[in-house]
C-alpha positions in Angstrom: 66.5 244.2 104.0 65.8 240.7 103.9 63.4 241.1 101.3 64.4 243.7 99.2 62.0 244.7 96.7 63.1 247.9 95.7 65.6 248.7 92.0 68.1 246.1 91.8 69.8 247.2 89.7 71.1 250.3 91.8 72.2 247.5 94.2 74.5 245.7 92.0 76.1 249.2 90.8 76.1 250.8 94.3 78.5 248.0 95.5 80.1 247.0 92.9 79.2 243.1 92.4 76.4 241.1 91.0 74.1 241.2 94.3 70.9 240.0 91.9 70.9 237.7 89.2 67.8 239.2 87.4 67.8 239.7 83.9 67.3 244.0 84.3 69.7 244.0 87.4 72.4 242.5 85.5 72.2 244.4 82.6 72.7 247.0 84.5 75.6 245.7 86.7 77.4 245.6 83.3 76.8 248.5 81.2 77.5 250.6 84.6 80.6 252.7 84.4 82.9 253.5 87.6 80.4 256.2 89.4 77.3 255.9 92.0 74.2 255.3 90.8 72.1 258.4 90.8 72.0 262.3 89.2 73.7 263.5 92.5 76.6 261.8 93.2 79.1 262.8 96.6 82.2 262.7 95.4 85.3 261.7 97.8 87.7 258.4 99.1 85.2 256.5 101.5 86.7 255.8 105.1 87.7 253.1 106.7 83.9 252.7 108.0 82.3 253.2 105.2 84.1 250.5 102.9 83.3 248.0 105.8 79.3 249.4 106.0 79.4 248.8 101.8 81.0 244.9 102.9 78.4 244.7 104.9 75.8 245.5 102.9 77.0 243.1 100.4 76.2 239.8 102.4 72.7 240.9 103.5 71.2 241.7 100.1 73.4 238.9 98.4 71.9 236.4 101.1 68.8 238.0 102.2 69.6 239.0 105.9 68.2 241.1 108.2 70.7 243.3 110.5 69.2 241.2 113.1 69.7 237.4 111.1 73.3 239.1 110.0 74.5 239.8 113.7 73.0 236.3 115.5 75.2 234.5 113.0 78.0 236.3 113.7 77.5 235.9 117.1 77.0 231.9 116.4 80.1 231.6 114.1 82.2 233.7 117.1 81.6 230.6 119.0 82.4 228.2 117.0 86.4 226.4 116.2 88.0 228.3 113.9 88.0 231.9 112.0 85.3 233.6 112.9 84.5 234.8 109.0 84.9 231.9 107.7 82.4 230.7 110.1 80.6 232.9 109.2 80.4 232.9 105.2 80.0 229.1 105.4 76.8 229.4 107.9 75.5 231.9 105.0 76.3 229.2 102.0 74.7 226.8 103.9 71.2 228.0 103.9 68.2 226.1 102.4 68.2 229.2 99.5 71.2 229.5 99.2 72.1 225.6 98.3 69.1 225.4 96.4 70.6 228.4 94.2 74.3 227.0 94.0 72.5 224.0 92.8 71.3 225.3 89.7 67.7 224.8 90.5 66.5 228.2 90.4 68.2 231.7 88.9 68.5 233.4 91.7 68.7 233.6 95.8 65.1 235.6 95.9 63.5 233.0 93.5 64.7 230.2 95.7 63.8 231.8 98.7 60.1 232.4 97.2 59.8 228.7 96.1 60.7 227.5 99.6 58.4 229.7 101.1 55.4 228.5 99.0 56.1 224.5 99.9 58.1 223.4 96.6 61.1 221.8 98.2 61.4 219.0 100.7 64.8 218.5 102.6 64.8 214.7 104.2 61.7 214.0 102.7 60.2 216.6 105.1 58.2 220.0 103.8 60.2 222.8 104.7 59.0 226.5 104.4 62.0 228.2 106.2 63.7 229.5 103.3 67.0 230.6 106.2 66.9 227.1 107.5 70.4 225.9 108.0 71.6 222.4 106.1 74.0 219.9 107.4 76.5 217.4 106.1 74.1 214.9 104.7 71.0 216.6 104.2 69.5 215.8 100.8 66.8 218.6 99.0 64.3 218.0 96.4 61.3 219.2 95.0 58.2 218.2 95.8 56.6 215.3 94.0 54.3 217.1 92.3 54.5 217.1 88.5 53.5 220.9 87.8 56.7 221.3 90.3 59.0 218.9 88.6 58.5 220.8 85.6 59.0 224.2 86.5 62.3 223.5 88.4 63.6 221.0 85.6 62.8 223.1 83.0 64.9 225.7 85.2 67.9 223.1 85.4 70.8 224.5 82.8 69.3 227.7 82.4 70.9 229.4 85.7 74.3 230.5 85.4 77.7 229.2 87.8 79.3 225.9 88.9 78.4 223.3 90.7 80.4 223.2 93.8 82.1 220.7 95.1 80.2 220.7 98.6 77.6 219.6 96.7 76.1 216.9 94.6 73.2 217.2 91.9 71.3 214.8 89.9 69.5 217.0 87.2 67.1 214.3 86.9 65.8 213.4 90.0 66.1 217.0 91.4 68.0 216.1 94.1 70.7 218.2 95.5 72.8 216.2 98.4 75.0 218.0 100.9 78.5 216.3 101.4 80.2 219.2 103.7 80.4 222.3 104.5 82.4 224.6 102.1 85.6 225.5 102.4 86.8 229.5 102.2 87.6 229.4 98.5 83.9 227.6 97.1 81.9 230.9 99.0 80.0 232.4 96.3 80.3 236.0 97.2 83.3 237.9 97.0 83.3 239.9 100.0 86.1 241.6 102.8 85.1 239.5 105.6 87.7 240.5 107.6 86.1 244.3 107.8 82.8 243.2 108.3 84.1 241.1 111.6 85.7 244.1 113.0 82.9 246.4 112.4 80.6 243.5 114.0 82.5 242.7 117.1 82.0 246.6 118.1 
């Protein structure tokens, strides 16, 4: 699941929130009415378990996770001060993608995670093709210096939607996108019921 390929736009209508960004996925996220994708359709109130699978589900398309990548940072943010979801949704919004996208450099999570794999960001001045890598208070991202680069990533500048958060800082000109801190609950990009996904993790 960590690189979906498959119709999108079933995604976004299947659970309810924009998953992906793309222009045919959110077309259909919005003309979508209140039923289930598809001609045949089970009808019925979903259990307990099964609005906690569909939570689930939500953070690893919306981040790009693997059941395996999902479960080793829960494990990690169960270790770590604090509420464990929290812990958790913060480790997620704190990937090298996922900044990148909250940045307003690219239009969506899969896009950024492409342009990282192929070389076009730096973090520290450093080449860095691990589109799951994990920033830290002070990192600092840009693209490449390479002018073919520059202009496909500053001509991207303004056209993807969202705010800026606060965690970070962006300089549209430079490309630069500068890590302050980690974010708090309330600047998490995905509206999700974390607290069900922690109890169906910690089975």
């Amino acid at each position: 699941m960590g690189h979906y390929t498959g119709p999108k736009g079933r995604i976004n209508r299947r659970l309810g929130t924009m998953i992906f960004e793309n222009a045919g996925a959110r077309k259909a996220f919005q003309r979508r009415d209140d039923s289930m994708p598809g001609m045949h359709q089970r009808r019925g109130k979903l259990s307990d378990y099964g609005k906690a699978m569909l939570e689930k589900q939500k953070i690893k398309y919306y981040y790009g996770l693997s059941e395996r990548q999902l479960r080793r940072l829960y494990k990690e943010a169960a270790r770590r001060p604090g509420n464990t979801g929290e812990n958790l949704l913060s480790m997620c919004e704190m990937r090298l993608d996922n900044i990148i996208r909250r940045a307003g450099m690219t239009i969506s999570r899969p896009q950024a995670r492409q342009g990282v794999g192929h070389g076009h960001f730096m973090v520290n001045w450093r080449k860095c093709t691990v589109a799951s890598r994990m920033l830290r208070p002070g990192d600092m991202v840009h693209v490449k210096p390479l002018q073919p680069l520059q202009n496909l990533y500053g001509n991207m500048v303004g056209a993807a939607e969202g705010v800026l958060p606060n965690f970070l800082r962006f300089d549209p000109q430079r490309l630069t996108i500068h890590v302050d801190r980690t974010p708090l609950a309330d600047e998490v990009s995905l509206p999700v019921n974390i607290g069900a996904v922690i109890e169906l993790l910690s089975r």
